[in-house]
C-alpha positions, 0 to 999 in steps of 0.5 A: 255616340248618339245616347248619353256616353257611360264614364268610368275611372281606374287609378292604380295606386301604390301607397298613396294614403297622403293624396288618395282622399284629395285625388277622390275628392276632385273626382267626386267633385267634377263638374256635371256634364252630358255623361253617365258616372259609372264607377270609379275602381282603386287599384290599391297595392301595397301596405298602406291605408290607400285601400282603407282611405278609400273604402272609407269615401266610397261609403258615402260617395254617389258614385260607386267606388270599388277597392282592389287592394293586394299587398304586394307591390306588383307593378303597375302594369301588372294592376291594369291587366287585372283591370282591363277585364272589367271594363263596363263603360263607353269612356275609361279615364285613367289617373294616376294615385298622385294627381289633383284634377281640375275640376271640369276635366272629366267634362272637357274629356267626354266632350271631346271625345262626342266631338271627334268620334274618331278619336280613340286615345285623349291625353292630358294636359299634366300641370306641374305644381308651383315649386317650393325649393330649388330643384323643383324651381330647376324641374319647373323650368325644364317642364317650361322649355320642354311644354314649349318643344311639344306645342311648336312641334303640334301632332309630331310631338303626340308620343311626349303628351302621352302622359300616364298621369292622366288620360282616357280611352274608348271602353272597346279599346282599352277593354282588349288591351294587355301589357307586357312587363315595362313601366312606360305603361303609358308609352306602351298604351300610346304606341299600341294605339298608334300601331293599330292606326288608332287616333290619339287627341291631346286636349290642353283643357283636361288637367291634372296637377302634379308635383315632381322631384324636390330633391337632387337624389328623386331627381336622379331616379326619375332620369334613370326611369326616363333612360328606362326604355324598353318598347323596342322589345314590343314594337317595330323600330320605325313605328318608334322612330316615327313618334321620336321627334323631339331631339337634342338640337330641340332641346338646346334651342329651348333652354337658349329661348329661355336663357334671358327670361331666367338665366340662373335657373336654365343655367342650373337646370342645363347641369342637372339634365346632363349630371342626371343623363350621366348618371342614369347613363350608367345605372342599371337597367331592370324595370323597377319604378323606383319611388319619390316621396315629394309626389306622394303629398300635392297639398303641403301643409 
């Protein structure tokens, strides 16, 4: 891109008044860098003050804030097939209504993208907050031993950094894009790219915060969300398989790696893993996102 690259930002949001002023602040506050700010579009379902919240910042924000709110809780996917259309702008970046962004992310993105014009997909870098009670310690150290598994694996592992939370896409690709109905949206994004031979980057230095399940009951639904997995209705098998390469043996050795760095809380977290793939073993299987509220609030009082 020989002139200055145009951003936009799209967040889908479902009920997300508890963080959507702090995910807008972080995104109004980034860092300057060589780019133009074109917008920033909420997608806000559901019968909360999202949509009010968000309106309300946009009134004096410097960077155009446009609202589209529906009632009705329609899926994620669903939100961004309304989006893709009105797509404008060089560079689309895409975060989720319960993320924080560091404050030179979208900075790092667009200069990544300028440094490798053959990159088409950037994915994140998702950090997990610090734990406040004991399944979020047990979460964390799971985060640890599975980061660990993605860096020694490198590229091999892109597929696992493909991470909805945040990412970015050229505008003339994510413009042409129409999910089917999955909740991996991310995922589906991934291996579309993948499948059109497009290159995926994954850069460390573009961040979002996160907080994960602080209960052992939003612990369990977000093991069935991860058992949920239905692209093999939309995508080859080897195509699949090719991107799958993180296995059970990878797994063990991570949890045995940090097994004398912090033994009770691998110990636990061991248990947690397999009671959470028993369970999800045999839940059912439809595409709800079935919510946690512990992601819903990042700054704790």
């Amino acid at each position: 891109m020989n002139k200055i690259p145009t951003v936009e930002v799209v967040i889908p949001a479902y009920n997300e008044e508890k963080n959507i002023k702090v995910l807008l602040s972080s995104i109004l506050n980034q860092k300057n860098g060589s780019f133009l700010f074109k917008k920033i579009t909420v997608m806000a379902d559901g019968t909360d003050n999202t949509a009010n919240f968000a309106k309300e910042i946009g009134k004096n924000s410097s960077i155009p804030i446009t609202v589209i709110h529906n009632p009705e809780r329609r899926g994620k996917y669903v939100a961004l097939n309304q989006y893709f259309p009105l797509v404008e702008s060089d560079i689309v970046i895409h975060c989720d209504g319960d993320v924080l962004l560091k404050d030179d992310a979208v900075k790092v993105i667009v200069e990544n993208f300028e440094k490798y014009p053959n990159v088409t997909m950037i994915w994140a870098k998702c950090v997990l907050l610090p734990p406040l009670n004991y399944i979020e310690r047990v979460n964390y150290v799971g985060y640890e031993i599975f980061s660990s598994i993605r860096n020694r694996l490198g590229e091999k592992a892109m597929k696992y950094y493909a991470c909805g939370r945040l990412y970015a896409a050229r505008g003339d690709f994510y413009k042409t894009i129409n999910i089917k109905p999955i909740i991996e949206e991310d995922a589906y994004v991934f291996y579309l790219s993948a499948e059109k031979y497009l290159k995926s980057l994954y850069v460390d230095k573009a961040i979002a915060f996160y907080r994960g399940a602080g209960s052992l009951k939003e612990y369990l639904i977000q093991a069935k969300r991860v058992r949920l997995n239905s692209l093999s209705k939309y995508f080859d098998k080897e195509l699949l398989k090719k991107w799958e390469s993180i296995k059970f043996t990878d797994m063990a050795m991570g949890a045995l790696s940090f097994l004398p760095k912090n033994p009770f809380y691998v110990i636990s977290y061991v248990f947690l893993w397999i009671f959470g793939f028993i369970v999800s073993k045999f839940s059912s299987t439809d595409i709800n996102w079935y919510m946690i509220s512990s992601s819903k609030t990042l700054i704790k009082e």
